[in-house]
N, C-alpha and C positions, 0 to 999 in steps of 0.2 A: 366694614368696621362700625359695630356700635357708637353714634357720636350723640351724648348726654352734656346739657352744659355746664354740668359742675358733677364728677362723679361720687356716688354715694359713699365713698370711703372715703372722702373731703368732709361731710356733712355734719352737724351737732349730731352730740351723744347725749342729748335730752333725752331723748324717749327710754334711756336705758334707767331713766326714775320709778319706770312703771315696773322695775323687776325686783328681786332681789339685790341688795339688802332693804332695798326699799321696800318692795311689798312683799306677799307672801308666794307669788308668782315667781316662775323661773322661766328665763326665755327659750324658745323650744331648738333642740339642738339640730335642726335644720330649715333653710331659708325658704324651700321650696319642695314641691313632690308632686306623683300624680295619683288621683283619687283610685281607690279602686271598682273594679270593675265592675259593680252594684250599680254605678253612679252615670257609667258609661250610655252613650244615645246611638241612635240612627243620625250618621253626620249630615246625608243628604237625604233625609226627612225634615230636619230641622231646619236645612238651607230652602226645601221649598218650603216650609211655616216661614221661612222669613223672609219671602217671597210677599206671602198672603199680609202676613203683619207690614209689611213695606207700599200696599197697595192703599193701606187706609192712616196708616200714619208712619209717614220717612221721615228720614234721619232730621233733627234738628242740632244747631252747633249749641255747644257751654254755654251758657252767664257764668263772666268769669269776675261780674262788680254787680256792685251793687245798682251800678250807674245804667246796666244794661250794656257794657261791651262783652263780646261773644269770642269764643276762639272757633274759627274754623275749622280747624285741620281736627280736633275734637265733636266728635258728633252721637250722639244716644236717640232712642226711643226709650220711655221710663215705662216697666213695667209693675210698679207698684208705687205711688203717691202717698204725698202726705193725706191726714182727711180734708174734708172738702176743699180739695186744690180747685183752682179752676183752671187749670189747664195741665191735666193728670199724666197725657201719655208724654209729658217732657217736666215733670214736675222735677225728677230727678238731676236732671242738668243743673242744678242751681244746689249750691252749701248752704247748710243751716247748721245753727248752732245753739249756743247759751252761752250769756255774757250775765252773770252777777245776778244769775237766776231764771234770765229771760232768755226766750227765744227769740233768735234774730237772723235774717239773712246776713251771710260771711262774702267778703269779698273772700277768692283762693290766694294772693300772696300774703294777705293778712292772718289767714285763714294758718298757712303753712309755712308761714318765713320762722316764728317762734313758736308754732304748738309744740305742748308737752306739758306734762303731768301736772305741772305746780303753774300753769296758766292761767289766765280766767279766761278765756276762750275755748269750746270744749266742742269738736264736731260730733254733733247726733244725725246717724241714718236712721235710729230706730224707728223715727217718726215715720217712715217711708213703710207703711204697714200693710196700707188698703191695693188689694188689684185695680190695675186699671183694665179697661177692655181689650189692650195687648196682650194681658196676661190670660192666654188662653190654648187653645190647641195644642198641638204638641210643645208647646211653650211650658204651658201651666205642666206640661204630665211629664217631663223633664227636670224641672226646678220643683215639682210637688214629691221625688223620691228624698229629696234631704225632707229628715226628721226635726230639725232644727226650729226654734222662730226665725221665719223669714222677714228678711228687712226690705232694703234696697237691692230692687233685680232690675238689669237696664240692658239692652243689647248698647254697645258701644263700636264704635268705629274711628277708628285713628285713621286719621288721611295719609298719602303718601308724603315724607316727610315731619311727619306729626310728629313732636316730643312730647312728653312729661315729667317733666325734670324730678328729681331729687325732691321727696317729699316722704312725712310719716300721718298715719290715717287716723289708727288707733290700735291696741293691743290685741293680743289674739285672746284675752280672754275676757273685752268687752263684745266684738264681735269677731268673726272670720270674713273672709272674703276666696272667693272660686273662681274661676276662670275656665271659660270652654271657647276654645276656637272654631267658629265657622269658617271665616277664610283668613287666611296670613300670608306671608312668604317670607322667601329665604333668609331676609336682611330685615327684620321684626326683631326685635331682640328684649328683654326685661336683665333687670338688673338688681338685686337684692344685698347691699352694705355690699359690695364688689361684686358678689357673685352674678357673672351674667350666665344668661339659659333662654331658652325658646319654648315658645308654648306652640307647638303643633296642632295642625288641623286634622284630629286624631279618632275625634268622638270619646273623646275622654276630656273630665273637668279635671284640672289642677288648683293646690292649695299655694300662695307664696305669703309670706307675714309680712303684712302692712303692716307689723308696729317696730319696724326696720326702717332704715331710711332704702326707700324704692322710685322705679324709673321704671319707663317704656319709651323705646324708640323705633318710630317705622321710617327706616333708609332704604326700603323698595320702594317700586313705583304702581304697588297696589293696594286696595283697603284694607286694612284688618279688622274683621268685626268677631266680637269676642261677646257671648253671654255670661253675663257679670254674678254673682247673686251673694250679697250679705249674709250670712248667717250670724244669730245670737244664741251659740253654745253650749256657754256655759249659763244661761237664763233658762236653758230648758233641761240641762244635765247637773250641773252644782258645779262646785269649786274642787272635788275632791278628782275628780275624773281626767286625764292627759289626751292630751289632744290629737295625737298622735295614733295611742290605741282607740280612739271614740272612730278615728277614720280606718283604722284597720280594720273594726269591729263593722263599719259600714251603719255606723248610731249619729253622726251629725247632720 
């Protein structure tokens, strides 16, 4: 059984400012799906590339303050950085943001105890633009079929037992987010405003809306590492375009 420690149909209904009647956007009438098969990989071709990528730079855990405490059971390789990070293939592990204009490192429960729309606290992946040296091999020519501006791409790995509670990112028409399973098991589970579902290790990406309140939890006793990759949209298609068709069309 999925164990979340507060489940998202408990959560603030902030994020629902970012929709209509508030803005011009309507929230998309499903939580989840699987990309189609344009988008689709070689599953263990990309398990041995993450073989190769794991021989020059493994897994590192979160910065989850600003103070430098880490969660373990959270762990990434960052495959695209801010610019001149100095330490690029984990630049990712760490929140940034803008506070009152500025850029600044976010601690995550400050970060996601009250984000939403009418905030001043605002998380930006976009910054996260430049490849690093991970970004490469069948990595790069994987994550190089979306058409999209690419952001924030990380391989991720939740430990056995690993949560991520109840949180919201940002809207799907600042950016998306995709999901490709390497390895998972049985008792991995995601959870989207109640709906739970499984992302299988398929060779298929899936899409779920972070601008939901979302979860992931690993109640097995193996790693799940998942290829992550931001996309920005509607920055390269317009406002007038659905999200939905842009993925059927195989355009994001």
């Amino acid at each position: 059984m999925i164990k979340f420690d507060v489940s998202t149909t408990e959560g603030a209904d902030y994020y629902k400012d970012w929709y209509t009647p508030f803005t011009e956007w309507k929230p998309q009438s499903v939580k989840w799906r699987r990309l189609p098969e344009y988008y689709s990989f070689d599953l263990e071709k990309l398990r041995a590339d993450l073989t190769r990528v794991r021989g020059d730079y493994d897994f590192k855990p979160f910065v989850v303050s600003k103070k430098g405490k880490i969660r373990t059971t959270y762990q990434g390789i960052s495959l695209t950085s801010r610019k001149e990070s100095e330490d690029p293939e984990y630049d990712g592990l760490k929140l940034f943001g803008y506070q009152d204009g500025k850029e600044v490192e976010l601690d995550i429960n400050d970060t996601f105890a009250k984000f939403g729309h009418d905030q001043t606290t605002e998380l930006n992946e976009k910054i996260f633009s430049e490849p690093t040296q991970a970004y490469s091999g069948y990595f790069a020519e994987v994550i190089n079929k979306f058409h999209s501006i690419k952001t924030k791409c990380r391989i991720l790995n939740l430990k056995p037992r690993g949560v991520i509670s109840p949180h919201v990112d940002f809207p799907y028409y600042r950016q998306i987010r995709v999901h490709a399973a390497l390895y998972t098991n049985d008792d991995t589970w995601f959870e989207v405003e109640g709906e739970k579902f499984q992302i299988p290790a398929d060779g298929h990406f899936y899409w779920f809306d972070v601008g939901r309140d979302h979860a992931v939890a690993n109640n097995g006793t193996t790693d799940r590492i998942t290829l992550s990759v931001n996309l920005s949209v509607y920055d390269h298609f317009g406002s007038s375009d659905d999200l939905m068709t842009l993925m059927d069309n195989c355009k994001i």
